[in-house]
C-alpha positions in Angstrom: 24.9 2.0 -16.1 24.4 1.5 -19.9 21.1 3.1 -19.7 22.4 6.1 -17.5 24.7 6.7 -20.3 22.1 6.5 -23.6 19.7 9.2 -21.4 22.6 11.2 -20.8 23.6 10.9 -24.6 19.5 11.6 -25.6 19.5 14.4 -23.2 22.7 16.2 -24.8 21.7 15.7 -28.5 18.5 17.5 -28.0 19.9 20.3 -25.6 20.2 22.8 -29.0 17.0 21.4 -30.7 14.8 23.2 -27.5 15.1 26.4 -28.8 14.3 26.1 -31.8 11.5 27.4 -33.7 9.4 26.8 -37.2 7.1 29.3 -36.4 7.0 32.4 -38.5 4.6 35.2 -37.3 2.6 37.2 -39.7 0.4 40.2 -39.3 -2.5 40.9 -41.7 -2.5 44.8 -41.7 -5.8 44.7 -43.5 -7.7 42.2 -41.1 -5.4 42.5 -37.9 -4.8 39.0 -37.6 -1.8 37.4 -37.1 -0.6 34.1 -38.9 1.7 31.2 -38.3 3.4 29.7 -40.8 4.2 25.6 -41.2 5.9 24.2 -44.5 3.6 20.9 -45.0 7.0 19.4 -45.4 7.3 20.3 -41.5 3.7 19.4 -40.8 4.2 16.0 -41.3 7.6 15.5 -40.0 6.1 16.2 -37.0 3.0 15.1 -37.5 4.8 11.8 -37.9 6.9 11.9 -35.0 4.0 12.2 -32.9 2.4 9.0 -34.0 6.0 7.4 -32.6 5.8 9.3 -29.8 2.9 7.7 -29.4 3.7 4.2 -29.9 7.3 4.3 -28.0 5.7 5.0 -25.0 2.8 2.4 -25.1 5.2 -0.6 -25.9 7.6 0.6 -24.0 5.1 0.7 -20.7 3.2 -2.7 -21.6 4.6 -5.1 -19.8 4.0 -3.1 -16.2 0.2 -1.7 -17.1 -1.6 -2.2 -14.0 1.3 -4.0 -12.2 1.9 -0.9 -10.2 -0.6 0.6 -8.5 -0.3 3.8 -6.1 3.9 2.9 -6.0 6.4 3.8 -8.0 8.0 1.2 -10.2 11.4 0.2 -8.9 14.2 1.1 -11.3 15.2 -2.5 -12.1 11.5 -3.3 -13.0 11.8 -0.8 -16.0 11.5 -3.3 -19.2 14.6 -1.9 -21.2 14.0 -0.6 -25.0 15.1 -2.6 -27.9 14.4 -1.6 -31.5 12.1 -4.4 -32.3 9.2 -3.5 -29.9 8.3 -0.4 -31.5 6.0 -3.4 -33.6 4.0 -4.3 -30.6 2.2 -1.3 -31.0 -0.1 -2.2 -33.8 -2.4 -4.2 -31.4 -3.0 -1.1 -28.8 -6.2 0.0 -27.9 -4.2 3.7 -27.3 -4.1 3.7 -31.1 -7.0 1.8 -33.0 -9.6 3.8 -31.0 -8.7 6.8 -32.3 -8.2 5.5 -35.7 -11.8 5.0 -35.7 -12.2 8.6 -35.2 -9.9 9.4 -38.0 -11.8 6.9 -40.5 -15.5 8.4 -39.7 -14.1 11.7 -40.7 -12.3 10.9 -43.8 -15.7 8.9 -44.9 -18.2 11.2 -44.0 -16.0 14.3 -44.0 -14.6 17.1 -41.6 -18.5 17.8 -40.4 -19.4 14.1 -39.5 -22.5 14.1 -37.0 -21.8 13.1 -33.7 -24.3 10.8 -34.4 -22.8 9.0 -37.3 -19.3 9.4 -35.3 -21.5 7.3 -32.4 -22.6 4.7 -34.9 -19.4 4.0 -36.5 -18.0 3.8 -32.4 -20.8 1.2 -31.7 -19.9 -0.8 -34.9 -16.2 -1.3 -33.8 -15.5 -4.6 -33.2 -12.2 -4.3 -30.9 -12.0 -5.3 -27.1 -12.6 -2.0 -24.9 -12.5 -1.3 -21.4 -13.8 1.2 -18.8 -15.5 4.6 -20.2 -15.4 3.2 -23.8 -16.5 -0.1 -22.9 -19.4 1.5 -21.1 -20.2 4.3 -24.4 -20.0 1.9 -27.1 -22.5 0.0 -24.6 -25.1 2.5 -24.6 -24.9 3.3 -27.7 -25.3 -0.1 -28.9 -28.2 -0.4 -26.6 -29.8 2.8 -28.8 -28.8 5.8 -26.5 -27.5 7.8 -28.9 -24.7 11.1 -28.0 -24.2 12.8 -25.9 -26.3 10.9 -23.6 -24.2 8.0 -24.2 -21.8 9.4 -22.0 -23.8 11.3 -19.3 -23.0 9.9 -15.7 -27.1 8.8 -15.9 -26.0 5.8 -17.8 -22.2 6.5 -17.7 -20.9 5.5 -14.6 -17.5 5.7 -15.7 -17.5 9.4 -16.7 -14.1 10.4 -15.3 -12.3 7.9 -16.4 -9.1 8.1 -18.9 -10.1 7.1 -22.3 -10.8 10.0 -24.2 -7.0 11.3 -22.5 -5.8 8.0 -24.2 -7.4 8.8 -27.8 -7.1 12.5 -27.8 -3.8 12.8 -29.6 -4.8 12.9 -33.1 -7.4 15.7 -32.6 -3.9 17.5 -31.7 -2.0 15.7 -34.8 -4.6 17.2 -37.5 -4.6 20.8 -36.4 -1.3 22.2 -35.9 -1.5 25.1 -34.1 -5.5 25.0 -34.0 -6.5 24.6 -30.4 -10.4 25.4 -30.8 -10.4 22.6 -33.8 -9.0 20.2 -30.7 -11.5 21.6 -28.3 -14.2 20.7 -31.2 -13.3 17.4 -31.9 -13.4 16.7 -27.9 -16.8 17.9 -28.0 -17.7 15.4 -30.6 -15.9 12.2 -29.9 -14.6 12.4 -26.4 -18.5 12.8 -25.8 -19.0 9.1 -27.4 -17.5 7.6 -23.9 -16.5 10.7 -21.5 -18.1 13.7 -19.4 -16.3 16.6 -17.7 -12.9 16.1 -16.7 -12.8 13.2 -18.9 -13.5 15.0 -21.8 -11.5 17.7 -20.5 -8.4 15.4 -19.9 -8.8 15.0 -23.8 -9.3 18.4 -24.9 -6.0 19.0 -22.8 -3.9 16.7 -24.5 -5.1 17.6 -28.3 -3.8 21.4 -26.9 -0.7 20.8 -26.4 -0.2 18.7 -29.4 -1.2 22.1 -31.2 1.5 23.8 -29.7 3.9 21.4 -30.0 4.5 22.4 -33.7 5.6 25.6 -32.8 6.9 25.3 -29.4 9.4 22.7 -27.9 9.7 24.0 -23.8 7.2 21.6 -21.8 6.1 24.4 -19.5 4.8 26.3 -22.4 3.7 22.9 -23.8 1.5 22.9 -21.1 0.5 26.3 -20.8 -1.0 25.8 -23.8 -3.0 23.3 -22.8 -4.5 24.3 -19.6 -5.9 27.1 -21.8 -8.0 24.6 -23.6 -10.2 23.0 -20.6 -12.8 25.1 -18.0 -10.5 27.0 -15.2 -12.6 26.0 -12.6 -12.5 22.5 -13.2 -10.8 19.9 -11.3 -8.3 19.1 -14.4 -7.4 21.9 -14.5 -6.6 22.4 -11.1 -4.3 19.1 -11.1 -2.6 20.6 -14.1 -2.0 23.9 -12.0 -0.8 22.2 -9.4 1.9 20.1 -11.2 3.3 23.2 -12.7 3.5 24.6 -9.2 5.0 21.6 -7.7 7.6 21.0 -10.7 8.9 24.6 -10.0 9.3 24.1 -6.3 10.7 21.0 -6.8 12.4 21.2 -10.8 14.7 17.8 -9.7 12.6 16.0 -7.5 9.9 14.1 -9.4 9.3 11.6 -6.9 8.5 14.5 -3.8 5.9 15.7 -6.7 4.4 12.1 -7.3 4.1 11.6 -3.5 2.1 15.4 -3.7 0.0 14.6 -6.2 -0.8 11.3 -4.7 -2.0 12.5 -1.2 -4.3 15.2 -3.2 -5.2 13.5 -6.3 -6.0 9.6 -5.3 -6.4 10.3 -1.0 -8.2 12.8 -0.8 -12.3 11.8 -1.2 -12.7 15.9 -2.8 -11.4 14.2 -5.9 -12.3 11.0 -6.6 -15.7 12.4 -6.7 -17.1 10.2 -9.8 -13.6 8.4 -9.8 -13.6 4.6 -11.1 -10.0 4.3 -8.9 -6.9 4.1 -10.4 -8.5 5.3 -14.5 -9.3 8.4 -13.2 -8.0 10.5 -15.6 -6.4 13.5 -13.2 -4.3 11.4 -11.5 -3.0 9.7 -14.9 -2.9 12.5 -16.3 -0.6 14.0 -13.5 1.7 11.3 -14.5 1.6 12.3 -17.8 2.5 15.8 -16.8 5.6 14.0 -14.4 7.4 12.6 -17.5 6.9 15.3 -19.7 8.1 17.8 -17.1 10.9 16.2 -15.2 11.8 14.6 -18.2 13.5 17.8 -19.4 12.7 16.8 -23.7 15.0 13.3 -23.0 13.4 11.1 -25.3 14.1 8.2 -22.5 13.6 10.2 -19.6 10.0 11.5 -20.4 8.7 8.0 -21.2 10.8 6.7 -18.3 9.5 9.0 -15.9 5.5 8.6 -16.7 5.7 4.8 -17.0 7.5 4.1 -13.1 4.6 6.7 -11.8 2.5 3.4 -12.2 -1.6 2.9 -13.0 -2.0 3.3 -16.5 2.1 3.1 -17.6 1.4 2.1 -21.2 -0.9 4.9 -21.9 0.6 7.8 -20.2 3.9 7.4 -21.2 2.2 7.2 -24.6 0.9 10.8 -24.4 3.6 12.5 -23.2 6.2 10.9 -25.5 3.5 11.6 -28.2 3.8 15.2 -27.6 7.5 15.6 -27.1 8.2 13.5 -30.1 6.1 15.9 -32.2 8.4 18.8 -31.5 11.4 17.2 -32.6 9.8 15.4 -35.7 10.4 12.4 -37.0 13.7 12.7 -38.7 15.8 14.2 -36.1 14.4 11.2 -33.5 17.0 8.6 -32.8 17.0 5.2 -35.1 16.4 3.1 -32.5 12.9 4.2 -32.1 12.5 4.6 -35.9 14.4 1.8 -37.8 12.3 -1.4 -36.6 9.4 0.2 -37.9 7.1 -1.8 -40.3 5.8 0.0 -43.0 3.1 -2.6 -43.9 1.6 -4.1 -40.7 -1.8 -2.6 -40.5 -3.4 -1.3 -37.2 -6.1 -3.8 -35.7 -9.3 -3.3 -36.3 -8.7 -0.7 -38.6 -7.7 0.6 -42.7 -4.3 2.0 -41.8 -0.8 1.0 -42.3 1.5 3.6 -40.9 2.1 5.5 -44.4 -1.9 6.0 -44.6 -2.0 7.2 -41.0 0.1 9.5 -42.3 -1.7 10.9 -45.4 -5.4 10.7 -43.7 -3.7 12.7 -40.8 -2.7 15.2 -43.8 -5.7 15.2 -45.6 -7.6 15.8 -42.7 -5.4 18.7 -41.4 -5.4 20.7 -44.7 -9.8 20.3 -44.0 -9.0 21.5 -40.8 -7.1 24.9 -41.8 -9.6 26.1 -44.1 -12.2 25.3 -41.5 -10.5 27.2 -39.4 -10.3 30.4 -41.6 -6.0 29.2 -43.0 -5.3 29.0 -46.1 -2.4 27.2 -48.3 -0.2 28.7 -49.9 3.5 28.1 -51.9 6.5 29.1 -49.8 10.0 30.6 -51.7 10.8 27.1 -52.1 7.6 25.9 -53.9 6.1 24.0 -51.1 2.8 24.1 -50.1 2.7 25.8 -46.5 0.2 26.7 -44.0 -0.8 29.6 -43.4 -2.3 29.7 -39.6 -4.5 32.0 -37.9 -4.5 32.5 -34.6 -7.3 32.5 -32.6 -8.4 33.1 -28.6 -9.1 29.8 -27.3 -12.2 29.2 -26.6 -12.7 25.9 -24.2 -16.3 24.5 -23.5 -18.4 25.1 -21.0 -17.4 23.6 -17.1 -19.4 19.9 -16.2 -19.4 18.5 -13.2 -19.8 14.5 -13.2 -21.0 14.3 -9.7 -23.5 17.1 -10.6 -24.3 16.4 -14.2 -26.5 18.7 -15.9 -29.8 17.2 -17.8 -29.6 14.6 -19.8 -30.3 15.8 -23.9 -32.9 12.9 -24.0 -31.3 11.9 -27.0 -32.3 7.8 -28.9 -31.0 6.8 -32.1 -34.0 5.9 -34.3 -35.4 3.1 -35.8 -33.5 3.5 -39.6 -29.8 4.2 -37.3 -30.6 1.7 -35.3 -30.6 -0.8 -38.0 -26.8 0.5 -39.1 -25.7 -0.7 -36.0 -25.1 -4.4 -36.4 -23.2 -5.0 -32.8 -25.3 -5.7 -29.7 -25.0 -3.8 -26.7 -25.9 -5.7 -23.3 -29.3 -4.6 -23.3 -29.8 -6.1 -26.6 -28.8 -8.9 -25.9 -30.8 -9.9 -23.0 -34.3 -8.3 -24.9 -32.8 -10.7 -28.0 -33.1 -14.0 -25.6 -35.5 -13.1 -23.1 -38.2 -10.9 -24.8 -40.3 -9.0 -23.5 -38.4 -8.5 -20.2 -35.9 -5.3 -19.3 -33.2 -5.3 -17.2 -32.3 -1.8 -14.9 -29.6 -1.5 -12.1 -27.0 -3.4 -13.6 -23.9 -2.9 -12.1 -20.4 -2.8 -13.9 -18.4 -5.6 -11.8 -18.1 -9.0 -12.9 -18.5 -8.7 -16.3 -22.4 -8.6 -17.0 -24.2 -9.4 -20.2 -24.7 -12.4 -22.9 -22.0 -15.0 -22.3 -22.5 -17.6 -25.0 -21.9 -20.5 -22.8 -21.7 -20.9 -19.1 -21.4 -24.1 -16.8 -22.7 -26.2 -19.8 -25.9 -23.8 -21.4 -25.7 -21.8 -23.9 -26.7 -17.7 -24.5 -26.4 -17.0 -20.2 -27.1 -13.4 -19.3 -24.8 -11.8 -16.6 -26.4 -9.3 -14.1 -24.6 -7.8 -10.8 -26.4 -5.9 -8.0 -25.6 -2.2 -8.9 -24.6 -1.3 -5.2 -24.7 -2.9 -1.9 -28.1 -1.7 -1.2 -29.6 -1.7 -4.7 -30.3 -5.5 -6.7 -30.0 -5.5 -10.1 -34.3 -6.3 -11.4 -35.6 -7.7 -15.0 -39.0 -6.6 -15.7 -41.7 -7.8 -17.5 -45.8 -6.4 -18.0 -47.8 -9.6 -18.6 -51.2 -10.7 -19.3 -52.5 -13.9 -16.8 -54.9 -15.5 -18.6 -58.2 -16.5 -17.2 -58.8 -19.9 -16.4 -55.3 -21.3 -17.1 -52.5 -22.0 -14.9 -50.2 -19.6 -15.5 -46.2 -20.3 -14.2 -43.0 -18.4 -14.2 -40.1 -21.2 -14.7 -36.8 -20.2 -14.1 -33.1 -21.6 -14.1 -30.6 -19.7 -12.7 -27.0 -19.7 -11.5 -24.6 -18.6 -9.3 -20.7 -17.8 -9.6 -18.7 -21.1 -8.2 -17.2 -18.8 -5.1 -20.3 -17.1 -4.1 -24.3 -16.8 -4.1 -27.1 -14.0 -4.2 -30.7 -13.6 -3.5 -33.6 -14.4 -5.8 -36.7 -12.1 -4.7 -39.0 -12.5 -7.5 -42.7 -10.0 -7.3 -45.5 -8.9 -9.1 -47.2 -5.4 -8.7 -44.1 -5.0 -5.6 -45.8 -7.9 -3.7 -43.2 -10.2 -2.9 -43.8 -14.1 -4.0 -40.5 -15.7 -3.6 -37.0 -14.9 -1.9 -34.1 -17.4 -2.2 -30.6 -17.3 -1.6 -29.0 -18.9 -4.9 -25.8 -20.4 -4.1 -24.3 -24.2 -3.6 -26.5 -25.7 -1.4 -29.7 -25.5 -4.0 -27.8 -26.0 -7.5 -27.0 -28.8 -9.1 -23.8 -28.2 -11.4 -24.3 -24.7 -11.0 -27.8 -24.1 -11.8 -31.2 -24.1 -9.8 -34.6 -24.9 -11.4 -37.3 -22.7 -9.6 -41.3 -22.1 -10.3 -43.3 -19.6 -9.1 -47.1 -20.0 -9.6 -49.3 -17.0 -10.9 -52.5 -18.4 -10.6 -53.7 -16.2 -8.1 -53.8 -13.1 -10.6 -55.3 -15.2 -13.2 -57.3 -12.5 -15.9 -55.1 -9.0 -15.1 -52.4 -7.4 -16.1 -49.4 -7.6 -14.1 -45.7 -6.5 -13.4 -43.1 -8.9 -12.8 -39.9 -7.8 -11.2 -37.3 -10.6 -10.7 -34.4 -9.1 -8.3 -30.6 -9.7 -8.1 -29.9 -9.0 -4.8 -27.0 -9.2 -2.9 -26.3 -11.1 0.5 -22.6 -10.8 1.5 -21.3 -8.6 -1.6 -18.6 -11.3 -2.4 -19.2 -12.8 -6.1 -23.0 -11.8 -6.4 -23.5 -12.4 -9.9 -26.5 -13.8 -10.8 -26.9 -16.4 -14.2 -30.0 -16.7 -15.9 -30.4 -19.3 -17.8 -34.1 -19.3 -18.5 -36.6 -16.9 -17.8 -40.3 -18.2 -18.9 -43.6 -18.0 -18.3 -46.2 -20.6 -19.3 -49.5 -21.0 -19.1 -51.2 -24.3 -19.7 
């Protein structure tokens, strides 16, 4: 009942602040363009507010991420809000990521390559998941943007990250949607691909708007303007406007819609990696900041029970609402907990820098995009805005990619990047071999210890049908007996096939489970004798038998010849 009562409360205090506007339209009568005009003073109230936004909705959501998945959350499962855990923020991955973002651009300016934007993504250090985890893999491993994110060696193209990190691209150029199209075009390329980049581009739209307009239909208006018509994105973002006006009070009728078309049907999860997808989370988005009618609770309430990602989108959407209110006409208890001095992890900010790089970088923004500054009647500095037709980027398919840009970091970049990518890794402790047709479950790549050896590399079949294979070219010398020594492992629940051939003709196949391991691990020799003086190919396979827990451990890989 007490929670009925503060959303009710919420609701009614921000009743009169939904039509208001700080827009001031200009016409050049010279040039025949028309300005908007934002006191910095404004700017950054906002600004500010969206950062809140922001971080309300991901500590709010935390405790149910993932919990809930295709079902609403049950009222009573709702964590309640409390003051204090607006500080448990400062550990998201919703927030340092695209702090990254902001700190390549105030180093190496406005203009920063995508390339330098890919090596300063590769160098981060924090714990990533999904698309990201997958980018900062690749471009680790030398496969340098946009590449890094094509579905060739992306298989998580669709998913939600760049959605997730997209807000600040938004924050920094207030009523600028073409600067928030650009920006998606150079860093949601670092881990995302069509309607993952365009789930980005989307949300830094609407941030644009938001300081200028404060109805969510408009809101998102705006931002369907910003992404390809034709693409599937856009299409969900259609559809929730539809469904909201035929159903304004029902938000639950509109989940259950958007859940038979946007997780049921096969149409779209074409390049889907499940529950990340980043239209259905995205429709959630939309769900709070629609039916939540600009209630502060509501909006966050309403995104975080439509389940999957319920720290993230509720992040978003408050993120955006928050920004058209500003920061100080938003409640205290989202405000007065707030340390001033905790820094973000894994990055240079505190929340007063955040602030003033935000700035810095949006006053580089306006002049980029042909503003100017100028005093207002009260001295203050002010934007001066032009406005511009939007101009979104071109429509990609991830289940029809188009070519790859062939693009490799070179030797002198690939000395900047100091962190390993899983590729690496395995060339690091077992040179001279390659690995392809590594599959994303399990957790592949260099564990530094497993079942009692250190530096283990982690493979996984890539499908049912296709093993995972390290390759090596080799030179049997003549006269010597030449061996290939190998100790591998298995996961403690399951097993996997061994096939191990040179130039495609088979010379070993064994299943690699309990019944051959001792602790774990198998010793195995293969004898290359008979190809003694030529050149050869080796191909050691991870293949799959029964698809349960087919993760294969290698321990050594060798060949000796004696």
């Amino acid at each position: 009942m007490k929670r009925r009562n503060v959303i009710a409360g919420s609701a009614k205090m921000l009743t009169g602040l939904a039509c208001l506007s700080v827009a001031l339209v200009t016409a050049s009568p010279a040039r025949g363009v028309e300005y908007r005009r934002l006191s910095v003073k404004e700017y950054r109230d906002k600004m500010k507010g969206g950062w809140i936004g922001q971080i309300a909705g991901v500590c709010w959501g935390a405790p149910t991420e993932f919990k809930f998945t295709d079902k609403i959350i049950p009222e009573e499962a709702m964590p309640k809000w409390t003051p204090d855990m607006i500080n448990n923020a400062f550990g998201q991955d919703d927030l340092y990521v695209e702090m990254t973002f902001l700190r390549s651009m105030e180093q190496y300016g406005l203009d920063v390559s995508i390339r330098q934007a890919g090596i300063d993504f590769a160098n981060s250090k924090y714990p990533l998941w999904c698309a990201n985890n997958a980018g900062r893999n690749n471009l680790r491993d030398g496969i340098a943007p946009p590449d890094c994110s094509h579905p060739k060696f992306n298989r998580c193209p669709n998913d939600i990250d760049y959605q997730i990190e997209a807000d600040f691209s938004g924050l920094i150029a207030p009523g600028m949607p073409n600067a928030a199209i650009e920006l998606g075009e150079k860093f949601g390329r670092l881990m995302n691909y069509g309607d993952g980049v365009y789930g980005g581009q989307f949300m830094g739209g609407m941030y644009t708007e938001a300081f200028f307009e404060s109805d969510p239909v408009k809101l998102v208006k705006a931002g369907l303007k910003c992404i390809p018509s034709k693409s599937q994105y856009a299409e969900m973002v259609r559809d929730m406007l539809r469904w909201y006006a035929e159903n304004p009070t029902d938000w639950q009728k509109t989940w259950q819609l958007a859940q038979k078309k946007y997780r049921e049907d096969p149409a779209y999860q074409k390049a889907s990696n499940g529950g990340i997808d980043v239209k259905i989370n995205g429709a959630y988005v939309l769900m709070g900041l629609l039916y939540g009618k600009r209630d502060l609770d509501q909006t966050i309430i309403i995104s975080c029970r439509s389940g999957q990602d319920s720290d993230c989108n509720p992040s978003s959407s408050a993120g955006v609402l928050f920004a058209t209110i500003g920061f100080s006409k938003l409640p205290d208890r989202f405000t007065k907990e707030l340390s001033e001095t905790k820094v973000f992890s894994h990055t240079a900010y505190n929340f007063p820098a955040l602030l003033n790089v935000c700035e810095k970088l949006a006053r580089q923004v306006l002049v980029g995009q042909g503003g100017r500054i100028e005093k207002n009647a009260a001295g203050e500095d002010e934007f001066v805005i032009p406005a511009a037709e939007v101009r979104p980027s071109p429509l990609e398919l991830s289940w029809e990619p188009g070519p790859i840009a062939d693009s490799r970091f070179t030797e002198e970049e690939m000395a900047r990047i100091t962190e390993w990518g899983p590729k690496r890794e395995f060339e690091k402790y077992f040179p001279g071999w390659s690995v392809r047709d590594c599959g994303k479950e399990m957790d592949p790549g260099l564990k530094n210890e497993y079942a009692g050896r250190k530096h283990v590399y982690v493979t996984h079949p890539l499908s049912r049908e296709t093993g995972c294979t390290l390759s090596r070219t080799i030179d049997v010398p003549a006269g010597k007996q030449t061996v290939l020594r190998l100790v591998v492992g298995h996961h403690p629940e399951g097993d996997w096939t061994l096939i191990v051939k040179a130039d495609g003709k088979p010379l070993l196949e064994k299943s690699i489970g309990k019944d051959i391991s001792e602790k774990g691990w198998a010793s195995l020799s293969v004898d290359l004798s008979d190809f003694a003086g030529k050149t050869v190919k080796l191909e050691l396979v991870n293949q799959p038998s029964g698809w349960f827990c087919e993760a294969a451990y290698w321990g050594e890989v060798v060949v000796e010849s004696k």
